[in-house]
N, C-alpha and C positions, 0 to 999 in steps of 0.2 A: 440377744433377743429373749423378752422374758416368756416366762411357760403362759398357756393360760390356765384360770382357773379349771381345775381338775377334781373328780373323786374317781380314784382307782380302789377298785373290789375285788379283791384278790381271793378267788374262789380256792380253795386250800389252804388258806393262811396259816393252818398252823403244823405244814407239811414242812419235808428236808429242804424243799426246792426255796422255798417263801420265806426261810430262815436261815437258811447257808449263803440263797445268793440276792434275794429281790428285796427283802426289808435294807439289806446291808447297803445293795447298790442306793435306793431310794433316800436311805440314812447320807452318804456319801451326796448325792445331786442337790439335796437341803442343804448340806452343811457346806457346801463348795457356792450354792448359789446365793449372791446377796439379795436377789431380790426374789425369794420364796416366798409367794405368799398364794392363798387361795388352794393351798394341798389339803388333799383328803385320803388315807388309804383306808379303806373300810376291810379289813382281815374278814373272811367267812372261812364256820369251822361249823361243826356237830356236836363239840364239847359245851358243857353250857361255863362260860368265861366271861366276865364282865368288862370294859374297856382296862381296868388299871390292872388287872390279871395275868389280859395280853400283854401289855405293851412290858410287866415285870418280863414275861416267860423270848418276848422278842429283844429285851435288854440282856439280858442273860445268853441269851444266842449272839448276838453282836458282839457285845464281850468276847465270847470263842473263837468267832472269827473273822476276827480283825483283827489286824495286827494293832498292838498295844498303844503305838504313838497315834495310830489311826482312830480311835476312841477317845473322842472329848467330850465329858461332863456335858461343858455348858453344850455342846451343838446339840447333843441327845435333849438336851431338855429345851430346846428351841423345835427339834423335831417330833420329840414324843407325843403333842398336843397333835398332832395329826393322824395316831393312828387311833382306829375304832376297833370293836369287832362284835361280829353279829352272827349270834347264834342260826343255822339255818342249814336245812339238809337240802342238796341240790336236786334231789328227787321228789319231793313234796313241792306242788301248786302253792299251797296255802301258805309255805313260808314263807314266800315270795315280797308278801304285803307288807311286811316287817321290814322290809329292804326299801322298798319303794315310801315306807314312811323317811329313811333317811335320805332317797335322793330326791328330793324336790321340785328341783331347777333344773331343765330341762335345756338349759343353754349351758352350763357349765360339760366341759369335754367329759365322758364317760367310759373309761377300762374296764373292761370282764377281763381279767387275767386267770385262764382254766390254768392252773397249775394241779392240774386233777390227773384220773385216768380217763384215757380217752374216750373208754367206755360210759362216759356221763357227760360229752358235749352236747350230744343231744338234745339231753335230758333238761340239763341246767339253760341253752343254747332256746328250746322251746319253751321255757316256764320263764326265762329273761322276756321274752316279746307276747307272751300272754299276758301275762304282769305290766307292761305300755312303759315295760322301760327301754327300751332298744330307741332312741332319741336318733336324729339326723349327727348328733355330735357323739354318739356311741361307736365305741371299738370294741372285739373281739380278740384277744389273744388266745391261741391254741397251743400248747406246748405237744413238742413229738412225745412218742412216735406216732402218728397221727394215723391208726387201723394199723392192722396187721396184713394187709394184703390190699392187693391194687380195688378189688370190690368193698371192701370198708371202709377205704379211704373214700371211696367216692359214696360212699352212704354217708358217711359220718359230712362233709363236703354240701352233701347235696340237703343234708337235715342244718346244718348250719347257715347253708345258703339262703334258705326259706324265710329265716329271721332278718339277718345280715346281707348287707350288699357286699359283693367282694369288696369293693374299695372300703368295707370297714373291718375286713380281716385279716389279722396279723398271724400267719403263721411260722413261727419264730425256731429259727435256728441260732443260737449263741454265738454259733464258732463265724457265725457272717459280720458279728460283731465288735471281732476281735481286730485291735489298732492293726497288727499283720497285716491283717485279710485289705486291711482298709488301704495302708502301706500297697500292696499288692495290686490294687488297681493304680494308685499314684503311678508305681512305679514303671507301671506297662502303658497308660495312656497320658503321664504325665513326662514322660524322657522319650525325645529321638531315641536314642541310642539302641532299646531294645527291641522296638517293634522290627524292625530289617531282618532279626535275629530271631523272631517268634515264631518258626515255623518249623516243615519237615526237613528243608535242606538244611537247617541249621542245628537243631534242637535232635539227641540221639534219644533221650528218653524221659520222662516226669514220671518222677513218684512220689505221692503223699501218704503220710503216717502219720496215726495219732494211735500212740500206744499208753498204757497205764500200769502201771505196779500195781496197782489194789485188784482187789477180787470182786464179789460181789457184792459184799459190803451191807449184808443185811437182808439187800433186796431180793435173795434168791429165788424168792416164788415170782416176783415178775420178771425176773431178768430170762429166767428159764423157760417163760413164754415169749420171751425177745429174740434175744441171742444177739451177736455181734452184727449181724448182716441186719436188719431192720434196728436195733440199735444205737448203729453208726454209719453203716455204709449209704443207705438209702438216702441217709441226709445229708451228714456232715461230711464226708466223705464225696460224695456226688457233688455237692454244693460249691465246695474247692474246687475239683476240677472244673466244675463251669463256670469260674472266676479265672485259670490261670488258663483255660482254652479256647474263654469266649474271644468275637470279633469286636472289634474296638464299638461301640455305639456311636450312637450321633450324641447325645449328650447321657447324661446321670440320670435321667427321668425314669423312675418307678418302671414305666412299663417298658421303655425304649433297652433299660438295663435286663429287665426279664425276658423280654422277646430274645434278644443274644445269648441267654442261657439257656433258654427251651430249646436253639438252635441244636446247642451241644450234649441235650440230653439226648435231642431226637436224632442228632448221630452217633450216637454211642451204636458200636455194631452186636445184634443181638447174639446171645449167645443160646446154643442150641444147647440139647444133654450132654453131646462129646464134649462139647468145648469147656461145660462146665467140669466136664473128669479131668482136662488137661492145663486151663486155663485160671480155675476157681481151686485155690487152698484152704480147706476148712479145718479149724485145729482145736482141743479140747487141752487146757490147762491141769498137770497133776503136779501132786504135791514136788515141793521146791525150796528154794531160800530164795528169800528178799533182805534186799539191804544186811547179807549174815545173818536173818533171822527165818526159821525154817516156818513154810506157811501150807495148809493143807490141798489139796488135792480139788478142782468143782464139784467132783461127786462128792464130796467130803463136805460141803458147804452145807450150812444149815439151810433147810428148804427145798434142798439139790436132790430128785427123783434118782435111785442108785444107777439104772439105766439109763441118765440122761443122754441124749446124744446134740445138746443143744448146743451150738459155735459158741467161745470165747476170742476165738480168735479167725481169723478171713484176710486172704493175698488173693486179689484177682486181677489178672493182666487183663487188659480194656484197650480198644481201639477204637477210634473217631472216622466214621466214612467220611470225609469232607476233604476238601481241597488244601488247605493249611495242616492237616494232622495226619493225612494218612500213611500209612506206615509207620509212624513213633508211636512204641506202646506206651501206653497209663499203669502203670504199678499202685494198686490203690492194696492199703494193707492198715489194720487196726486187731488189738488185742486185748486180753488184760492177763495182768499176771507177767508182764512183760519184762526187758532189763532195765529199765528206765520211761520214765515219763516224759514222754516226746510229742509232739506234735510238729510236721516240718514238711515244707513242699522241695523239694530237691530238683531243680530243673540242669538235666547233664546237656552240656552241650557237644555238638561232635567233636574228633580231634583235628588237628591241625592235618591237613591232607601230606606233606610232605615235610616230615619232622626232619630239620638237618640240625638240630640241636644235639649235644651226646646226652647220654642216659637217659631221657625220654621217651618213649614211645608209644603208638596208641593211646589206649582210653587214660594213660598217667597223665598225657601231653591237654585234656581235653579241662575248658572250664568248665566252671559248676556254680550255679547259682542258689545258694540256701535259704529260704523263705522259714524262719522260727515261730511259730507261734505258739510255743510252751514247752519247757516253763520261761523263758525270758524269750521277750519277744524282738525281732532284731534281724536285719539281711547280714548276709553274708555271701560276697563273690571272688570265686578260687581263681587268680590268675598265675601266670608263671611268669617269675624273676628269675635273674641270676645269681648264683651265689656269689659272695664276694671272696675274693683269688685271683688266680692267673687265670685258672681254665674258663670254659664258657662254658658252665654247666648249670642248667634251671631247675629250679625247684618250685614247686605251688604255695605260692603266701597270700591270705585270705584279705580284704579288704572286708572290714567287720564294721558293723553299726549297731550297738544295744544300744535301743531307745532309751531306756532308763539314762545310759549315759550321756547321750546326746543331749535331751531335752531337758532331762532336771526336775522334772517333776513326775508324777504320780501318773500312769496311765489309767485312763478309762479301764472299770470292767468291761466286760461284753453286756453284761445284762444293762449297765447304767445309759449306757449306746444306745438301747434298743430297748428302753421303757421310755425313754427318753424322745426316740423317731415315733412310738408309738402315739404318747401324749402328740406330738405337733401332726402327725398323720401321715408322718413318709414312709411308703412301701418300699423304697426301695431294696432293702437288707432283707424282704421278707417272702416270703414264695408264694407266688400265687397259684391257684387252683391249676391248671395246665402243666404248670410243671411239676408238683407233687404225682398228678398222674404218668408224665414221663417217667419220673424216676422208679417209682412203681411198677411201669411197665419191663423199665429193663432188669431189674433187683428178682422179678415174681419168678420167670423162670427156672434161675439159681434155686430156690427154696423146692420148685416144684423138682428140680434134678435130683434133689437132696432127697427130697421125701420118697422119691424111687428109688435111692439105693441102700441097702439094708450095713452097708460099713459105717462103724462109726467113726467121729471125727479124728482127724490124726493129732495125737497124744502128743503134748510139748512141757517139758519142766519149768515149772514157774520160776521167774528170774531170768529168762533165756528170751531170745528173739523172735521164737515163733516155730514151728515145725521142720523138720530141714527142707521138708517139699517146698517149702517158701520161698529158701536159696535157691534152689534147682529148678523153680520156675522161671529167675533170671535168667541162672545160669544158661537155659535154654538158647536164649536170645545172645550168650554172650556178656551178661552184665551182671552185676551183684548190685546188695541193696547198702545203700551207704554207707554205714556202718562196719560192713565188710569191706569197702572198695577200696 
């Protein structure tokens, strides 16, 4: 089904976000689609750059990052007539006019993609619809972390609102994008086999991780007004679980999909200050090796306040009030400076209640179902065979699927997914206003437990898995975190 005509105005254009992942995705959806025609990206920057300027400085970035075979000549130059760029400060009314000379037509579909700081939704969000550009066929894309607390969020929410109708706000999480994620529902509302299985009597525990080797990478002055809990957990993190806890819907419909995940947010059981001291692991990266090469310390980071005490790294056990989950804990846990670059849902299941097999027993005996989403994206589910011999003795041998292998071709990025739903107008990937404020609601506490207690984060060598209080919060329960198991 072809696109329609589109002009996407990519408010940042000539940021890390707009040249590492959204010109590349966009370059990729041209050169993949035969029938491209009617594209527009209009890049908005501060710099004063002409259109042949940008599109050098956006070639030159693609080049970087893409992989070599993935860069062809001729597509680039099939696609480069489409990109623009126009000078204009998102806080100035009057640049506005300059914009609105290039968008015209009022029927062709219209992207604000804020690839900004959040601190100028507003801003740019109010000067788009005094301007008489906010059209019936306009969208909004909001990139996280969308406020720093559950009342900015809903400022920033409710100043957006004013402009935009919800049904033309996209606010976008990447990782809901990923073939995984997408895999992930297939495979829980598309197979008999595991819904019987998807519950407390069957299911001993989930845990999701998304860890990173790099540091901060530059960003230190904003990261250090982030930190790991509103830079990962709030979204991406929360997001996941209300995909592998939601109840089946009645179909895929935008709202019918979000209503089942607001479900999950609003059981998430809250957690008071104690729970946050026995429950919540919060952990500060020093210096370490990576991949054999020794890397410095967060306080050490350029931008990094010497007292910082701001999270790199967050393990919190999480429980669901409801009927299908209560009692199995959520192990949700993200880092950086980590031992590897992971991303992976890990759903344990219980053990066999009466092992008569030899050398098995308990949680060895028990499957395990491993949802990948980076770096290779791919299921895998741990059963138990016999070894081959006399004896009857079993062992765990995985039934593995890397996509890459299966399919034979190229996966979607995340962003090409979901610039993609944007253009055609499907919310479903995308969160709506209600549930940003759930997850908000149950994240805010944490911060606020945080901010009462005058210890700082507990200290982990870069390269490593994260604090040992991270193991010992399993431990608690009885369980380790995969890797360990």
């Amino acid at each position: 089904m072809a696109l329609p005509a589109f002009d996407f105005v990519l408010f940042g254009g000539g940021g890390d976000l707009a040249m590492r992942k959204l010109i590349p995705a966009l370059y990729y959806r041209h050169r993949d689609s035969p029938d491209a025609q009617g594209w527009r990206v209009i890049a908005i920057g501060r710099e004063a750059l002409n259109d042949e300027q940008y599109r050098q400085r956006a070639e030159q970035h693609c080049r970087q990052y893409l992989p070599a075979a993935d860069f062809s000549e001729a597509a680039w130059q099939r696609f480069v007539p489409c990109l623009e760029y126009q000078r204009l400060d998102g806080t100035v009314p009057d640049d506005y006019a300059a914009l609105a000379q290039r968008l015209q037509d009022p029927q062709r579909v219209r992207v604000f993609y804020l690839a900004t700081a959040p601190s100028l939704f507003t801003a740019i969000c109010g000067n788009l619809g005094a301007a008489g550009l906010v059209t019936p066929n306009a969208r909004v894309v909001l990139e996280k972390p969308l406020g720093r607390d559950r009342a900015s969020a809903q400022r920033i929410n409710e100043d957006v609102g004013r402009v935009f109708a919800e049904e033309q706000i996209f606010r976008i999480d990447h990782y809901l994008g990923k073939e995984t994620v997408q895999n992930l529902i297939a495979l829980r509302f598309g197979n008999l086999l595991f819904e019987p299985l998807w519950n407390r009597a069957w299911v001993r525990d989930v845990q999701i991780t998304i860890a990173e080797t790099v540091g901060v990478e530059g960003r230190g002055e904003f990261y250090d007004n982030a930190g790991a809990l509103r830079d990962m957990v709030q979204n991406h993190l929360l997001q996941l679980l209300c995909i592998v806890a939601m109840e089946p819907p009645a179909n895929i419909e935008a709202d019918t999909m979000r209503d089942e995940k607001l479900k999950v947010l609003r059981s998430l059981r809250p957690l008071s200050t104690d729970d946050v001291a026995t429950r919540v692991v919060r952990g500060q990266y020093r210096a370490g090796a990576i991949a054999g090469k020794p890397v410095p310390g967060y306080l050490e980071e350029p931008g990094i306040p010497a007292q910082s005490r701001t999270e790199t790294f967050v393990a919190i056990r999480a429980e669901l009030d409801n009927w299908r989950w209560s009692g199995v804990p959520f192990f949700l846990r993200t880092g950086k400076r980590m031992s590897e670059r992971l991303a992976e849902i890990v759903v344990n299941f219980r053990a066999v209640p009466h092992p008569i097999l030899p050398n098995v027993a308990g949680s060895a005996a028990a499957n395990r179902l491993v949802i990948s989403l980076q770096p290779n994206e791919g299921l895998r589910l741990d059963l138990m065979a016999k070894v081959p011999g006399e004896s009857m003795q079993i062992q765990p041998i995985p039934l593995d699927v890397a996509f890459a292998e299966t399919y034979h071709m190229r996966p979607w990025d995340a962003y090409e997914r979901l610039i993609m739903d944007v253009i055609r107008g499907r919310l479903t990937l995308f969160m709506r206003r209600d549930e940003l404020d759930a997850a908000w609601a149950w994240v805010e506490p944490i911060m606020q437990a945080w901010e009462k207690q005058p210890l700082p984060p507990k200290s982990y060598p870069a390269g490593t898995w994260g604090p040992t209080a991270s193991s010992a919060l399993l431990a608690r329960d009885g369980l380790a975190w995969h890797e360990e198991s």
